[in-house]
N, C-alpha and C positions, 0 to 999 in steps of 0.2 A: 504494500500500500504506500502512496505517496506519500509524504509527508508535508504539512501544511505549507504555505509561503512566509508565513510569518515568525512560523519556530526551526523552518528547516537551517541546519547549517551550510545547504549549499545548494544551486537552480538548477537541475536540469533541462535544457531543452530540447526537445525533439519536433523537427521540421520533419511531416509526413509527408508535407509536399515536395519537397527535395527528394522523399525518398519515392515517389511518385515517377517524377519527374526522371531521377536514377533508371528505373526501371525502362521509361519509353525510349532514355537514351542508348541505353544497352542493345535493347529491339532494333531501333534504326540502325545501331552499328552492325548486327550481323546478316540482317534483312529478313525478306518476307521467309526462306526457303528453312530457317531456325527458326525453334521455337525458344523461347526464355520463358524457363522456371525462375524458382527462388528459393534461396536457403533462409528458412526462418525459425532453424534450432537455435536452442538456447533462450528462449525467450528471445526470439528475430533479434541475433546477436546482443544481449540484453536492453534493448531500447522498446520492450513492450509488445509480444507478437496479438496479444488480440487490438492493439491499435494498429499497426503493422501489415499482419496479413489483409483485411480488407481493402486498405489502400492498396496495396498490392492485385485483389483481386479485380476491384475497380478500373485498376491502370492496365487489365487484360490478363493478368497470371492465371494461369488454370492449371500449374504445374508446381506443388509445394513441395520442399524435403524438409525433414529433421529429423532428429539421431537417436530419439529413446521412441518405447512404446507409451509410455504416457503420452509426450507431446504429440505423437501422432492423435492420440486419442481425443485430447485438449484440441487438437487444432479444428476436428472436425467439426466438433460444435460451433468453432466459428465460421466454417465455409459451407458455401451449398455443396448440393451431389455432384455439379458440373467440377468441382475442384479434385485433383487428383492428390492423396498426398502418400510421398515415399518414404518410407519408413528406412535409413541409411542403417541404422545398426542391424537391422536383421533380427527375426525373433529369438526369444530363448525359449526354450521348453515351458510350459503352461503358458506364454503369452499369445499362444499363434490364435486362440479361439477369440480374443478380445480384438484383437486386428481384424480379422475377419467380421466377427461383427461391426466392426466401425467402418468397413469397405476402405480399407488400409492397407495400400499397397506395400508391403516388406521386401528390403532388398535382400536378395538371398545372396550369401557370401562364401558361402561353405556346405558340401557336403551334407553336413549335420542339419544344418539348416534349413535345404533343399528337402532333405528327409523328413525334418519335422512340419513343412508345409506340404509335401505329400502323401503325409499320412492323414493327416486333415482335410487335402481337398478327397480323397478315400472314402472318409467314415462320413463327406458328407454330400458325397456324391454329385460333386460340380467341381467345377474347374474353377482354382482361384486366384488372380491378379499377385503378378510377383514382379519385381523387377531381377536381373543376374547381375552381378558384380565380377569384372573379369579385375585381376591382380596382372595391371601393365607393366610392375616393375616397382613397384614402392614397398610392395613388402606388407604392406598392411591388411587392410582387406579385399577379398576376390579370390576367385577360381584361380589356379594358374593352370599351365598347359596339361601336366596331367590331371589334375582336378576333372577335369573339362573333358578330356580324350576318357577318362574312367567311365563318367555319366554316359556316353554315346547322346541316344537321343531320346531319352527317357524324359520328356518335358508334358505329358498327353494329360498330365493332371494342372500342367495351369494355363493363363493367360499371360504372356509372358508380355510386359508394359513397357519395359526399357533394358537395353543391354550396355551397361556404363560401366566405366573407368574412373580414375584421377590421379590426374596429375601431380607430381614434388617437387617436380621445380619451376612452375609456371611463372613464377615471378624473376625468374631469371632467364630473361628470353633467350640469350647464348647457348644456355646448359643444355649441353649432349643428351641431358635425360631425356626433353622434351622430344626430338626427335624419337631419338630408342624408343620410347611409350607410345608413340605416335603407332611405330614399324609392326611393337606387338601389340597394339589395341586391332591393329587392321589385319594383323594376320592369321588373330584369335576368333576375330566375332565371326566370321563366317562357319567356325565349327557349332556354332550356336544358334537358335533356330530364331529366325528374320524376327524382327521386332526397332522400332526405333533407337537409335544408338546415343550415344553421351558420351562427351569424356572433360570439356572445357567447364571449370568454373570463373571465377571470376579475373584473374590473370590471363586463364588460358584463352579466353574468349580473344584477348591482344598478341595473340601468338598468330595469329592469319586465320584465312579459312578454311584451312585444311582440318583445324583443331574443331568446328563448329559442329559436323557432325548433324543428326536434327535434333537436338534439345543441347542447352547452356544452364547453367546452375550458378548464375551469380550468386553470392552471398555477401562477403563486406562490402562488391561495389555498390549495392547498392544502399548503404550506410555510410555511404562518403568516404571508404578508402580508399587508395589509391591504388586499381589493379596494374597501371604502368610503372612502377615506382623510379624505371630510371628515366623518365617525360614528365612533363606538370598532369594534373590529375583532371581526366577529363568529368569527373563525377561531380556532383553539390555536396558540399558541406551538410552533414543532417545533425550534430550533435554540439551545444554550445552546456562545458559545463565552468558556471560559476561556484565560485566557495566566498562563503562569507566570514571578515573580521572581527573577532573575538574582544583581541586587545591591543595594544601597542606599547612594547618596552625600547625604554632608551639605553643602552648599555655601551661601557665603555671599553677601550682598547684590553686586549686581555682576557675577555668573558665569557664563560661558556656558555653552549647552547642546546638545552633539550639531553637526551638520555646516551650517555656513555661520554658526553663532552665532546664530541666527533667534530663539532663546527665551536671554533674560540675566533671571535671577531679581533681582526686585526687594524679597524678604524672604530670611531663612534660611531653608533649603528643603530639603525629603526628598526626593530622587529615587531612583526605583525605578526599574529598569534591565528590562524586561520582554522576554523570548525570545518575540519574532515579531515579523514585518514585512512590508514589500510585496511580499517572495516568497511571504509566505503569504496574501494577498489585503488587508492591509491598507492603505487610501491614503496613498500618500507624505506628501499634503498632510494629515492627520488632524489634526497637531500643530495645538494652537491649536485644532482644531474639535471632537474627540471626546472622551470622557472615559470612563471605568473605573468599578466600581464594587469595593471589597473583602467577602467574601460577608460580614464579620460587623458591616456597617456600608453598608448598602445605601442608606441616605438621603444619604451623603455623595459627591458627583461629583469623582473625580477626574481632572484636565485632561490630556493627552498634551499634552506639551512637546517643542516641537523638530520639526525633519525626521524622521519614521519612517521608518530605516535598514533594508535589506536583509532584517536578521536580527534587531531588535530596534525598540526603542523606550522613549523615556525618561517615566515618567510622576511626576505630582507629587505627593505623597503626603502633603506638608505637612501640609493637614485633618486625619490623622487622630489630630493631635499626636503623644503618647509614645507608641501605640499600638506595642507590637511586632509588625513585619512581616517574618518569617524566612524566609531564600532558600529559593524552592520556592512561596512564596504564591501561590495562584491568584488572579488579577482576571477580573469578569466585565464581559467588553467589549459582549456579546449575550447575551439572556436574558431572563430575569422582572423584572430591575429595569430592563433595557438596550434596551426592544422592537426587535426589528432597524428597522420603519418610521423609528424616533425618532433611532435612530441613523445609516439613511442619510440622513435629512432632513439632521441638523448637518452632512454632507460632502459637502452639496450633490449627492446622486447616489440611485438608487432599491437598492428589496430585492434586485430580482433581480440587480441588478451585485454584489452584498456576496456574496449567498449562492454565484452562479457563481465568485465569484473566488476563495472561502474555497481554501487550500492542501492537500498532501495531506502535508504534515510533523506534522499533527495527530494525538493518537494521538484517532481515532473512536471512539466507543461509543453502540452502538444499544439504545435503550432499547422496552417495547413498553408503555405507562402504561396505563391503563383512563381512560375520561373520570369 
């Protein structure tokens, strides 16, 4: 639940219509001949998937994933029957009969798997909606070649919805993998019986069209990260999070700061006391890495000092000299001056751990922009 505007220690805000707008851009880029889905596990990267998917289905998606049988389950209650939603981890033993009743496509990844949704379209005498997961080379989940040459062509118990892959090094468009996974996504799916194929998420999508395949599975692009990371970012911005000012100490040359003394000011110094911390998704280790911005002085970085505690964080305010900053000031830690890419880069970590991690002590506020 959100938490109020007036007691929360910090604003979230989520632009639906950027993340709207995300979505048509992604379409127009592959064209008519691709379809785009959307990845809205996790709580649509924790930014709210029941405010989230509708926008999304609005904006034309008819194509959902996420990764537990719960959220499969959760989700459907938010979409109509025209929405298709894939279920990425695959069932486990007693979950295949909830799926199925919830008309939840599971992606079968294994053996095991395959077996225990065959045993169920069996006992219930129809054929039922699967997707296959072929293992291109990352190792994680999917069929690999024997996997696959073992089964022959024992599929007569389902509807087979999608034949996907994914990609591990999309985001490094040079990397030899991408081709390699390209060579055995193509050399594999034919031993697999015809069904629409997949393998581009949201990186791969900027890898050409060879990667496109008929269905795309954006996910953080369409939350405003940056699937080209070494070009500017052709996506919108959807996430602007403020933190608000507690208190402000003056301390002199010498002083320590916050838990184990990590940060000892070596001028006079303004420290601003900031409500939020790594209960609310921010990294412990930020201090020293990350920095703030005040909205009426956006060119000016200011440093997070110290271990970020639990429930706060000491940031250093010095820069902005006499500048009065009165308890309650908002700092933008994410945002238009803060791009999230730029600011998981300084903490050595990517978008989607910042934006998953963000807390729910935030008071949110959805916003719906027009591009």
């Amino acid at each position: 639940m959100s938490a109020s505007r007036d007691g929360a220690g910090g604003w979230l805000s989520i632009d639906l219509g950027a993340i709207g707008t995300n979505y048509r851009r992604l379409r127009e880029h592959v064209g008519p001949a691709t379809q785009v889905g959307a990845a809205v596990k996790a709580d649509a990267y924790g930014l709210g998937v029941s405010k989230v998917a509708p926008v999304l289905h609005r904006a034309g998606c008819r194509n959902f994933f996420v990764a537990t049988v719960d959220e499969a389950i959760a989700l459907r209650t938010l979409l109509g029957p025209d929405a298709t939603i894939f279920q990425l981890n695959g069932p486990f033993a007693g979950s295949e009969a909830a799926l199925a009743d919830a008309a939840i496509t599971p992606v079968l990844n294994s053996p095991a798997q395959i077996a225990l949704w065959r045993a169920l379209a069996q006992r219930r005498t129809q054929r039922l909606p699967c997707a296959l997961q072929i293992d291109s080379g990352m190792s994680r989940f999917g069929l690999n070649e024997a996997d696959i040459l073992a089964l022959g062509n024992d599929f007569a118990a389902f509807d087979i919805k999608l034949v996907m892959s994914h990609l591990a090094c999309a985001d490094e468009p040079d990397h030899r993998q991408n081709a390699a996974q390209l060579a055995t996504f193509r050399r594999l799916r034919p031993l697999l019986p015809h069904a629409p194929s997949s393998l581009a998420a949201s990186s791969g999508i900027y890898l050409g069209p060879d990667f496109h395949f008929d269905l795309v599975r954006p996910g953080v692009a369409l939350y405003g990260g940056n699937p080209t990371p070494d070009r500017a970012n052709p996506m919108r911005g959807t996430v602007t999070l403020s933190i608000r000012m507690i208190q402000e100490r003056r301390i002199e040359p010498g002083t320590a700061v916050g838990y184990s003394a990590r940060f000892v000011a070596s001028r006079h110094s303004r420290i601003a006391t900031l409500s939020a911390g790594y209960a609310d998704g921010l990294p412990r280790a930020a201090g020293g890495r990350a920095v703030a911005v005040h909205p009426e002085r956006p060119d000016v970085p200011l440093p997070i000092v110290g271990r970020v505690s639990m429930d706060c964080l000491a940031l250093d305010i010095t820069d902005l000299g006499e500048m009065p900053v009165p308890p309650g000031t908002a700092f933008e830690l994410i945002g238009p001056h803060r791009p999230i890419d730029a600011v998981a880069a300084g903490l050595d970590t990517i978008s989607y751990e910042l934006l998953t991690s963000l807390g729910h002590r935030y008071h949110r506020d959805y916003i719906e922009s027009m591009e």
